[in-house]
C-alpha positions as CSV (number, residue, x, y, z in Angstrom):
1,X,0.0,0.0,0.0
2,X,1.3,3.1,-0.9
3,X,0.3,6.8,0.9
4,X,0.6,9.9,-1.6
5,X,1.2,13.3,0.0
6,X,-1.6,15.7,-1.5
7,X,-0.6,19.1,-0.4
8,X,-2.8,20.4,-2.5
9,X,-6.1,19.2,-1.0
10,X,-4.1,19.0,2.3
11,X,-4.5,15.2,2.8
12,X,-3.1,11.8,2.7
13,X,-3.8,9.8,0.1
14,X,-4.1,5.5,-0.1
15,X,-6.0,4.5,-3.6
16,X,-7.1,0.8,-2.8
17,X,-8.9,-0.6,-6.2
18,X,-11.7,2.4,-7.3
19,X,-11.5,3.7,-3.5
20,X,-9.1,6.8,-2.2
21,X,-8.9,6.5,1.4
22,X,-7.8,9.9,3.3
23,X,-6.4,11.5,6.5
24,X,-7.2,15.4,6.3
25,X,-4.9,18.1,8.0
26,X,-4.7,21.4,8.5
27,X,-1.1,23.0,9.1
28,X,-1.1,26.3,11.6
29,X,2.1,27.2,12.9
30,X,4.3,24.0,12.4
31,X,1.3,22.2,13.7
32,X,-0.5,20.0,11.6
33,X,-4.0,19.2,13.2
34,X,-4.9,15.9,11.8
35,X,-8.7,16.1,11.1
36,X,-10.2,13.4,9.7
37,X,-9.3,9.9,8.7
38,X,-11.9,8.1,6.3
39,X,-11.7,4.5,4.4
40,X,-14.6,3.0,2.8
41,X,-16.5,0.7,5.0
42,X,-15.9,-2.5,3.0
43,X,-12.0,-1.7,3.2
44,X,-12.2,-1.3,7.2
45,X,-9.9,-4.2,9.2
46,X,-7.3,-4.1,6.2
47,X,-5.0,-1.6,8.4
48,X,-5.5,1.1,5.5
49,X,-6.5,3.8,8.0
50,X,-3.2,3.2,10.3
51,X,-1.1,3.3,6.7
52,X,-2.0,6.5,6.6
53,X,-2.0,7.7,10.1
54,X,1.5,6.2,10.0
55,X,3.1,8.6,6.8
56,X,1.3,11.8,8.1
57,X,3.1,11.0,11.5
58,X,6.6,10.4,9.3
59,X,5.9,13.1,7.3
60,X,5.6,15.6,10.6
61,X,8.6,13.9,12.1
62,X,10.2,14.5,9.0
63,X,9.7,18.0,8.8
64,X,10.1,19.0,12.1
65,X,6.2,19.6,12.5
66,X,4.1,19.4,15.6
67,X,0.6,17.0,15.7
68,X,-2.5,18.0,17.1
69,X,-4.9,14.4,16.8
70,X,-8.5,16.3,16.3
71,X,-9.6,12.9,14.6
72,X,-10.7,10.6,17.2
73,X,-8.9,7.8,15.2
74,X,-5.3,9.6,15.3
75,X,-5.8,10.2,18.7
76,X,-5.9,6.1,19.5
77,X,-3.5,5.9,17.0
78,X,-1.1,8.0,19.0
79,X,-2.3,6.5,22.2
80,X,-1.2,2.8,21.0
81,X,2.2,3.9,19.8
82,X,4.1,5.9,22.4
83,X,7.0,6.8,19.8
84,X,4.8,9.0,18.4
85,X,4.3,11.0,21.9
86,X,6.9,13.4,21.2
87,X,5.1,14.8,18.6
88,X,2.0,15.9,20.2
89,X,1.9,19.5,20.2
């Protein structure tokens, strides 16, 4: 599975078969405010939606940003892998 960076439309990106999958930010400040994670129902338990939690996380890390988990989904995410804590904002 691969996660295209869509700056554009500020959003993750995971194309699985007709389906794009998504995790939404907003960037304020060197914080980017992860908004809204969304995978079609009938792709739900394939681990698409932690894909793409995973390479907004590495992007941030990357460059030097801040995470603010508004999505209730990032937010567990974050709480289940504590190598991500140091990027909270």
């Amino acid at each position: 599975m691969t996660v295209t960076h869509n700056p554009a439309q500020s959003r993750f990106e995971l194309q699985y078969g007709p389906h794009v999958c998504i995790v939404d930010y907003q960037l304020n400040a060197g914080v980017m405010h992860l908004t809204h994670t969304w995978v079609d129902p009938s792709l739900q338990g394939r681990g698409i939606a932690a894909t793409l939690v995973s390479a907004a996380i590495q992007h941030a890390r990357h460059h030097g940003l801040r995470i603010h988990p508004t999505c209730s989904y990032v937010h567990a995410y974050m709480q289940r892998h504590p190598e991500t804590q140091d990027l909270l904002a």
